[in-house]
VEXLUMDO-501962 format. One line per field, with one value per residue (C-alpha): x, z, y; residue in one letter; chain. Coordinates in nm, 3 decimals, padded with zeros to 5 digits, always signed. Layout:
// residues N
east [X ...]
up [Z ...]
north [Y ...]
res [a ...]
chain [A ...]
// end
This chain:
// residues 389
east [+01.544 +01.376 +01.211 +01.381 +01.351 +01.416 +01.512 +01.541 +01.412 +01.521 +01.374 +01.605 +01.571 +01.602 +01.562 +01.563 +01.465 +01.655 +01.561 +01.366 +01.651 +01.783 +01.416 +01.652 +01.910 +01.625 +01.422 +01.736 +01.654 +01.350 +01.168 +01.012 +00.638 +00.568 +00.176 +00.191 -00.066 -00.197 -00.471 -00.749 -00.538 -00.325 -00.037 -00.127 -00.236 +00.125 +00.368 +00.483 +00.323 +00.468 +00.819 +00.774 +00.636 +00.920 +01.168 +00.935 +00.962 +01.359 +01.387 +01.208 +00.915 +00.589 +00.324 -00.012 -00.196 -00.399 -00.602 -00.829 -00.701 -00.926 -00.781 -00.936 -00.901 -01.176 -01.178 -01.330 -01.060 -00.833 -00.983 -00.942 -00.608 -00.560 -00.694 -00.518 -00.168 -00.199 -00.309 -00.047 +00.196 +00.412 +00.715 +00.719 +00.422 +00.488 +00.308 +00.348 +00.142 +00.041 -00.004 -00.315 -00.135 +00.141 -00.035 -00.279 -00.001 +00.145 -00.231 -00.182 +00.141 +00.067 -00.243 -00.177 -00.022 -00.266 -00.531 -00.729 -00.969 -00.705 -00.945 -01.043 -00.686 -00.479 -00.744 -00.984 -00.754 -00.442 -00.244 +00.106 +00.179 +00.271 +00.295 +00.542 +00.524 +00.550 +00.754 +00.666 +00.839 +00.693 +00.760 +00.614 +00.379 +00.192 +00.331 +00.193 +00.113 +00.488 +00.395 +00.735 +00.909 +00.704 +00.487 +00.140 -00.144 -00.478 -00.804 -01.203 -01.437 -01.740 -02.047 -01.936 -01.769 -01.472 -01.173 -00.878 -00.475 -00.294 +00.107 +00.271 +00.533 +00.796 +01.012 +00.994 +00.676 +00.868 +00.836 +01.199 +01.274 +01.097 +01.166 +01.117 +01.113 +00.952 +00.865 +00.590 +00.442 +00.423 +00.085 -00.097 -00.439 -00.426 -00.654 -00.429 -00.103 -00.295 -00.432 -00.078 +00.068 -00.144 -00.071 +00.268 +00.244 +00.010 +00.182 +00.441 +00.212 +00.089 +00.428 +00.522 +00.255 +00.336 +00.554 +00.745 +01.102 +01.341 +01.349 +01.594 +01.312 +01.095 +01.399 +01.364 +01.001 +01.042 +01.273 +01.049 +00.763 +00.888 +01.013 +00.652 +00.523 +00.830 +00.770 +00.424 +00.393 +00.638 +00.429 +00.116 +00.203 +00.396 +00.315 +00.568 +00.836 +01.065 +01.289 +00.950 +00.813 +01.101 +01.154 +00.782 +00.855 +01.181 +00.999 +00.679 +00.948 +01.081 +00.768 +00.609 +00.958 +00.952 +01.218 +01.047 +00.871 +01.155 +01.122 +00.778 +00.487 +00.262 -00.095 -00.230 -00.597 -00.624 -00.619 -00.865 -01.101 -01.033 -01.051 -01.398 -01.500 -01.338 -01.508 -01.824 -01.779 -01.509 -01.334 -00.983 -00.744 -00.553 -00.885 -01.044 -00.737 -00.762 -01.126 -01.094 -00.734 -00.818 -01.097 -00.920 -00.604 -00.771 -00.957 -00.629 -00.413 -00.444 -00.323 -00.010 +00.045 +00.397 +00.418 +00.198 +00.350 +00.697 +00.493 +00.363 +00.719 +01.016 +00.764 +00.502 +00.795 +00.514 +00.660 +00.618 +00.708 +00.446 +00.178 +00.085 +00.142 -00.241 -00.198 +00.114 -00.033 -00.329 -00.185 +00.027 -00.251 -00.418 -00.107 -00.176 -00.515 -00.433 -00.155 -00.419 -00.665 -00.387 -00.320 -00.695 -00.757 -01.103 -01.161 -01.513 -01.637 -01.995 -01.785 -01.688 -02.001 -02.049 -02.397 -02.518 -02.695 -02.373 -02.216 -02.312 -02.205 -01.882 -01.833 -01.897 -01.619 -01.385 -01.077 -00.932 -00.576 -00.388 -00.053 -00.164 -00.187 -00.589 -00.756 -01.112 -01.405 -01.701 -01.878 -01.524 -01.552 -01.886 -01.809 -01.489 -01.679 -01.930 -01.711 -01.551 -01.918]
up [-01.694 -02.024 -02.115 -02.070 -01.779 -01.544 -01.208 -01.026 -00.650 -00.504 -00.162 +00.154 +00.444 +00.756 +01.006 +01.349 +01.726 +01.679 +01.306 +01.375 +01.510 +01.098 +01.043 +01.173 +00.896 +00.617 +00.739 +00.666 +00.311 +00.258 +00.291 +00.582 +00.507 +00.632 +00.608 +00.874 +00.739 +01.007 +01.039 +01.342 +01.616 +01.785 +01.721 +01.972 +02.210 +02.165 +02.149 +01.783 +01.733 +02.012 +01.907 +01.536 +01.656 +01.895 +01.592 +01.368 +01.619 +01.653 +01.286 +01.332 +01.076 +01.025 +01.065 +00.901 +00.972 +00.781 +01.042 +00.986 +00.707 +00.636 +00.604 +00.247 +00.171 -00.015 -00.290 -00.053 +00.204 -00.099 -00.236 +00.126 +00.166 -00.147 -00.017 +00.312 +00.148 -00.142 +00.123 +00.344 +00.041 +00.144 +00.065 +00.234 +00.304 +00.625 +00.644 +00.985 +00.986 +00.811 +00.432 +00.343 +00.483 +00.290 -00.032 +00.004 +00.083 -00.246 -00.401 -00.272 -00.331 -00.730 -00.712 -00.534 -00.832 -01.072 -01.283 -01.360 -01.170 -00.963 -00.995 -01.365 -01.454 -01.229 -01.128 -01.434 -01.715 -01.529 -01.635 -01.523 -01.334 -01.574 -01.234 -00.948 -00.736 -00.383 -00.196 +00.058 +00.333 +00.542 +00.921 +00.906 +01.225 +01.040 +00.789 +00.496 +00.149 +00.101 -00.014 +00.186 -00.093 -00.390 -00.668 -00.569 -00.423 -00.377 -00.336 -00.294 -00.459 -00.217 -00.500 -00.730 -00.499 -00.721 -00.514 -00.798 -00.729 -00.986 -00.949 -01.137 -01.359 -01.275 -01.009 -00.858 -00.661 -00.471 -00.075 -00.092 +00.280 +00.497 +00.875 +00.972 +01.378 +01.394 +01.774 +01.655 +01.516 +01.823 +01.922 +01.675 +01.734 +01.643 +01.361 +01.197 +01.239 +01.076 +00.836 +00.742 +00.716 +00.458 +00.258 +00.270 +00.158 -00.135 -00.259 -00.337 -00.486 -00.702 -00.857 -00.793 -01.031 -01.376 -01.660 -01.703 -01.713 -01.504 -01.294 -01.055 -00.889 -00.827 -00.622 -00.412 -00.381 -00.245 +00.043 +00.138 +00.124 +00.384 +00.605 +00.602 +00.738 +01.000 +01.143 +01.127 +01.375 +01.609 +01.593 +01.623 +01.948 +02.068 +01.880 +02.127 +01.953 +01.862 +01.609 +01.390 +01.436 +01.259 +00.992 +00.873 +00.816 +00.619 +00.436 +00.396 +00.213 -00.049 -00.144 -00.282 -00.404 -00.749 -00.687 -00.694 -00.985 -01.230 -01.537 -01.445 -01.612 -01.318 -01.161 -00.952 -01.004 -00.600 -00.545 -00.794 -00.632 -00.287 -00.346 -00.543 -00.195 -00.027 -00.232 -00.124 +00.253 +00.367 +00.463 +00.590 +00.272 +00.371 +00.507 +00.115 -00.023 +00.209 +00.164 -00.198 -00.288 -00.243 -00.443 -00.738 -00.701 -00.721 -01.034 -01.223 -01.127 -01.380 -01.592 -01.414 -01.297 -01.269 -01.060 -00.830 -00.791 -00.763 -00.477 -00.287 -00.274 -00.184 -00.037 +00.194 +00.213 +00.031 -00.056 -00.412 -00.389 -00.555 -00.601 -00.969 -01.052 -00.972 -00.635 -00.559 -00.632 -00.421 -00.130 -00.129 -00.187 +00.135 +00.342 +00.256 +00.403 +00.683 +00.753 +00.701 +00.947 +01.214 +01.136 +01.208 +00.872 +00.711 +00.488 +00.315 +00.178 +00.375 +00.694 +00.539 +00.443 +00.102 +00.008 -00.320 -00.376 -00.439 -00.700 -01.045 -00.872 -00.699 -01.099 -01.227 -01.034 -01.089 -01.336 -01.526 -01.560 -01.811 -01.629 -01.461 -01.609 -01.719 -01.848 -01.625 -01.786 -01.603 -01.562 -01.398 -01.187 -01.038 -00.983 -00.729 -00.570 -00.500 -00.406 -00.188 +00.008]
north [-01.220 -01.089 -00.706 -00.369 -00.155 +00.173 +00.190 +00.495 +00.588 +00.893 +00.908 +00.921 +00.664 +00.684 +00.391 +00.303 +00.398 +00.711 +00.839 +01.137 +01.294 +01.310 +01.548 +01.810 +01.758 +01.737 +02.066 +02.241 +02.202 +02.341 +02.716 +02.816 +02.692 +02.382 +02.164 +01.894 +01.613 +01.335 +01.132 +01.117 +01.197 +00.894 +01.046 +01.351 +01.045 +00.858 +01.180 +01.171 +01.482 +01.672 +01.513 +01.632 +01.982 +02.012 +01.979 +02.215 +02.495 +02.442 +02.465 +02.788 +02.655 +02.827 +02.548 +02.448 +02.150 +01.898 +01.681 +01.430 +01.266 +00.903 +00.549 +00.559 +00.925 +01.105 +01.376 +01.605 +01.539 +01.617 +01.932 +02.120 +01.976 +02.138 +02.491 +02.489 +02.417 +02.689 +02.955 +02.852 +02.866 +02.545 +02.455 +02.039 +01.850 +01.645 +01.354 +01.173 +00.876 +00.565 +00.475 +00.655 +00.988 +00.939 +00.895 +01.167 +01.404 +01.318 +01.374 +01.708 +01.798 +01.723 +01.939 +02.279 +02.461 +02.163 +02.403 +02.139 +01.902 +01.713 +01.398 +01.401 +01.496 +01.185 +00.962 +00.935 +01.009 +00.939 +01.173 +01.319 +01.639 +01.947 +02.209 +02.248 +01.954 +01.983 +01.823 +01.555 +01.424 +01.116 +01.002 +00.667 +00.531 +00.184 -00.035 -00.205 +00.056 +00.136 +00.452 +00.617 +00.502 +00.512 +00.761 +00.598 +00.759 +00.579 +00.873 +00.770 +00.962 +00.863 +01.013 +00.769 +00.497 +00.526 +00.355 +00.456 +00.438 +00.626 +00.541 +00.872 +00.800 +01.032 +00.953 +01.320 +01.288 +01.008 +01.090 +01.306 +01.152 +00.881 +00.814 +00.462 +00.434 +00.075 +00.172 +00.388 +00.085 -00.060 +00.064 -00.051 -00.184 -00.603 -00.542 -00.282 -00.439 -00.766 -00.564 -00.398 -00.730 -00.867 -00.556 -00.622 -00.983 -00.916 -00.614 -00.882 -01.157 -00.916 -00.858 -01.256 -01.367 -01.234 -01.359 -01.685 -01.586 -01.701 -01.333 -01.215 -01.034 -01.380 -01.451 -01.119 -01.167 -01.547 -01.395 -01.139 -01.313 -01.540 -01.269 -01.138 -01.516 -01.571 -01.193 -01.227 -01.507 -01.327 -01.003 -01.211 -01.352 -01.096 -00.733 -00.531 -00.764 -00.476 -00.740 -00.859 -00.509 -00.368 -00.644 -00.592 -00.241 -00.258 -00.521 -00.328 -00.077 -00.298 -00.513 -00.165 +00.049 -00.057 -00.324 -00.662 -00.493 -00.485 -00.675 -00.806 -00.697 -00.722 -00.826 -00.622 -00.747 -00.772 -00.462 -00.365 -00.656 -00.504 -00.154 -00.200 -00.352 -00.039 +00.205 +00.088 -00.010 +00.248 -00.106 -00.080 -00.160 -00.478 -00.643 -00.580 -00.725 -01.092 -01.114 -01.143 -01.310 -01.637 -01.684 -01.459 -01.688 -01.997 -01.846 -01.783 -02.071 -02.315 -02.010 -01.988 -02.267 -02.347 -01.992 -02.124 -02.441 -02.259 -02.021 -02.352 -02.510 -02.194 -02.016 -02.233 -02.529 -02.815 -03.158 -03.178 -03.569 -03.804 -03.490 -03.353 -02.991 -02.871 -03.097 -02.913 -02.561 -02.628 -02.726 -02.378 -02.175 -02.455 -02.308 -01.951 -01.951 -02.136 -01.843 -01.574 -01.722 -01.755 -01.412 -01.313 -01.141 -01.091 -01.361 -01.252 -00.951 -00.985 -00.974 -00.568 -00.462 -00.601 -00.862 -01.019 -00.686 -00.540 -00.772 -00.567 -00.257 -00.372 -00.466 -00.178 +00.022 -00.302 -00.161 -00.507 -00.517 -00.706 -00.814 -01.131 -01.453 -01.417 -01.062 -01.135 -01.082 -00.939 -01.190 -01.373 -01.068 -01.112 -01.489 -01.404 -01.132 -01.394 -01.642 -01.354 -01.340]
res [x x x x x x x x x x x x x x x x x x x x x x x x x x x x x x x x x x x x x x x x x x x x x x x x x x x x x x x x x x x x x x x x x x x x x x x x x x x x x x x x x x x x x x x x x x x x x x x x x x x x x x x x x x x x x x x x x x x x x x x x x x x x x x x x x x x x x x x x x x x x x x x x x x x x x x x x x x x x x x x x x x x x x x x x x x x x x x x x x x x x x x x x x x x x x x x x x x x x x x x x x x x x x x x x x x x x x x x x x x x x x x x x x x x x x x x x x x x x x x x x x x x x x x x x x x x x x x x x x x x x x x x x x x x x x x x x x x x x x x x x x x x x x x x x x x x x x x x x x x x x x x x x x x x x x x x x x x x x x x x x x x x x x x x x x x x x x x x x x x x x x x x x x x x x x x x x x x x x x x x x x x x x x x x x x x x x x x x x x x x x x x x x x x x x x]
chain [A A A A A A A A A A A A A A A A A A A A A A A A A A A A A A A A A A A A A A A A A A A A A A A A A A A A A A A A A A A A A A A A A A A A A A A A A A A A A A A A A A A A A A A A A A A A A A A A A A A A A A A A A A A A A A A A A A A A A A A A A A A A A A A A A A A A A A A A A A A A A A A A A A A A A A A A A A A A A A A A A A A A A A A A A A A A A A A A A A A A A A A A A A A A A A A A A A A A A A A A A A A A A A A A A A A A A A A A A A A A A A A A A A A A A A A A A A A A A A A A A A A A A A A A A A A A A A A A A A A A A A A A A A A A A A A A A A A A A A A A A A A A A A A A A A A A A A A A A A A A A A A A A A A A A A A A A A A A A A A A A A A A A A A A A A A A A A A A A A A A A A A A A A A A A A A A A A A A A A A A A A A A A A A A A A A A A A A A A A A A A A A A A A A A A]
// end
C-alpha cells in the first residue's frame, strides 16, 4: 500500500429497526431551531414524518420545513432552502430522506451564513467554507449516494445543465449523526431500490479502478462489492427481505465514507459521464451511472488491465484457466452486464432522454478527471456517450 493519507469521519451511526429512538439523545444537543428537509412527500404517506415530528415536538423544537426537495436538486431549490433556514435562524438541518436530501442539506448548511454566490463559490470554483457551518443531521429512507456519512453534495444548475458534485474537504460538514432503519427502505418503488443499488456498486468501482499497488482497500472493495451482487439478488426477488435490505444499506455506507478511498487516487469518470446525462434529462442518478459504465469501462481496460482481470476473477468468480489476460477481463466485465440486466437497470442513455443531438453538449458539461487509468479526451468522450445511446 503506497502514498500518504488522512482518515478522519466524525459522523454518528445509528442502525437498526429501532434507531430513531437515539434522535432523542442527539436533539439534546442542539438549540432550539430546527429546518426539517424532505423530498416530495412519501414520507407523510409511510409515517416517518409523523414519527420524526412526534420526537421534534417532545424535544420541545421549534420547526421549519423544507419540502419538495428534487432527486437531482437544483440551484433554485438551493437558494430558497437557503432563505427559509437563515429566517428561521437554525441551529440542525434534519434531513429525513434519501441521498439527494442529504446532500442538499449539506449545500445549505455551508451557505446560510456563505456571502458569496453559494454556486460560483463551491460548485464552479470549488472552494471551501470560510462561515459557520450548520449542522446536519440525516434519518436515512433510500440507499445508494452514501452521503450520511460523507462531505459531498451533488446540486443542478438547470440554465446551464451543469450537473457538479463538489466533496468539501473538511471533515466538519460530515452529516454529525445518521439513522439507518433499513425498514424504511422497504417501500421503495423497484426502480429506485435498482437504481440505489447500482449506486452502491459503482461508487466502489470508481475507487476499485485506480493505481497498481498492492492496496488494503482493493481488498475492502472486493468484499463489498460482492455483498452488493449476493444482496442484490435477494432484494430483487424478494424487496421486503429485511436481511438484504439491511446489508445494502450498511454497505451503501462504507462504499462512499472515504474508506475504500484511502490510498487510492481515484476514478470517478462515471459519474461525470452520468451526471452530464442527468443534467440534461433530470434522469434519476444511479440509472445515468449504468447507462454509461459499460461502454466507459470497456474504453479504459486495456489501460488497466490487470485491475480488471483481478475484478473478473475475486469479484465475478471467472476461471482464468487457459484464457489470456484481455479474455479474462472481458468475460468479467460479460458478467457485470449480465448482473445489471437481471437487476433491471437502464442500460442506454436514449432510454433517459438523451439522442445523437445531444453528444457535443453532454461534452461540453463533461468534467475529465485524472485518477483513472486514461485522462479521456473529448473526442473519447463523445465516442462512450455514443456508445452509451
Amino acid at each position: 500500500m503506497l502514498g500518504n493519507f488522512v482518515y478522519c469521519n466524525p459522523t454518528k451511526l445509528y442502525f437498526g429497526d429501532e434507531s430513531l429512538n437515539y434522535l432523542n439523545e442527539e436533539l439534546s444537543k442542539y438549540g432550539q431551531n430546527v429546518v426539517l428537509i424532505y423530498g416530495g412527500g412519501s414520507i407523510k404517506k409511510n409515517g416517518i414524518y409523523d414519527e420524526v415530528m412526534k420526537i421534534l415536538k417532545k424535544n420541545g423544537k421549534n420547526v421549519a420545513e423544507i419540502s419538495g426537495v428534487m432527486p437531482n436538486p437544483t440551484l433554485a431549490k438551493l437558494y430558497e432552502g437557503i432563505e427559509i433556514a437563515r429566517k428561521h435562524h437554525a441551529d440542525l438541518l434534519l434531513a429525513v430522506g434519501g441521498g439527494s436530501v442529504c446532500d442538499y442539506s449539506k449545500a445549505v448548511s455551508v451557505s446560510v451564513n456563505c456571502k458569496e454566490d453559494p454556486w460560483e463559490k463551491y460548485y464552479i470554483r470549488f472552494e471551501e467554507p470560510d462561515c459557520e457551518i450548520i449542522p446536519v443531521g440525516c434519518v436515512l429512507t433510500m440507499v445508494g449516494t452514501g452521503s450520511e456519512m460523507n462531505a459531498g453534495s451533488v446540486i443542478t444548475n438547470q440554465e446551464t445543465k451543469q450537473k457538479i458534485g463538489h466533496v468539501f474537504a473538511s471533515e466538519t460538514i460530515m452529516p454529525k449523526f445518521s439513522i439507518l432503519n433499513p425498514k424504511y427502505t422497504l417501500t421503495l418503488p423497484h426502480y429506485q431500490m435498482v437504481s440505489g443499488i447500482y449506486d452502491i456498486f459503482n461508487h466502489i468501482c470508481e475507487q476499485y479502478f485506480s493505481g497498481e499497488d498492492d492496496n488494503t482497500s482493493d481488498y475492502i472493495s472486493e468484499g463489498l462489492m460482492r455483498s452488493v451482487i449476493e444482496s442484490s439478488r435477494i432484494a430483487n426477488k424478494d424487496p421486503q427481505n429485511y436481511e438484504a435490505r439491511s446489508n445494502l444499506m450498511w454497505t451503501a455506507t462504507w462504499a462512499l465514507n472515504t474508506l475504500v478511498a484511502c490510498g487510492k487516487s481515484t476514478d470517478w469518470m462515471v459519474h461525470m459521464l452520468g451526471q452530464a446525462v442527468g443534467g440534461y434529462t433530470n434522469a434519476t442518478h444511479g440509472m445515468t451511472l449504468a447507462a454509461v459504465s459499460l461502454p466507459y469501462y470497456r474504453h479504459i481496460m486495456l489501460y488497466g488491465l490487470n485491475k480488471f482481470k483481478r475484478f473478473a476473477i475475486n469479484v465475478w468468480n471467472v476461471n482464468p484457466e487457459g484464457k489470456s489476460d484481455q479474455q479474462i477481463a472481458e468475460e468479467g466485465l460479460a458478467a457485470m452486464e449480465s448482473w445489471m440486466k437481471e437487476l433491471g437497470v437502464v442500460m442506454n442513455i436514449s432510454d433517459l432522454g438523451a439522442n445523437e443531438d445531444m453528444l457535443e453538449n453532454l461534452a461540453d458539461v463533461t468534467l475529465s478527471m485524472t485518477g483513472g487509468y486514461k485522462v479521456l479526451e473529448r473526442s473519447e468522450i463523445i465516442e462512450i456517450f455514443r456508445e452509451s445511446l
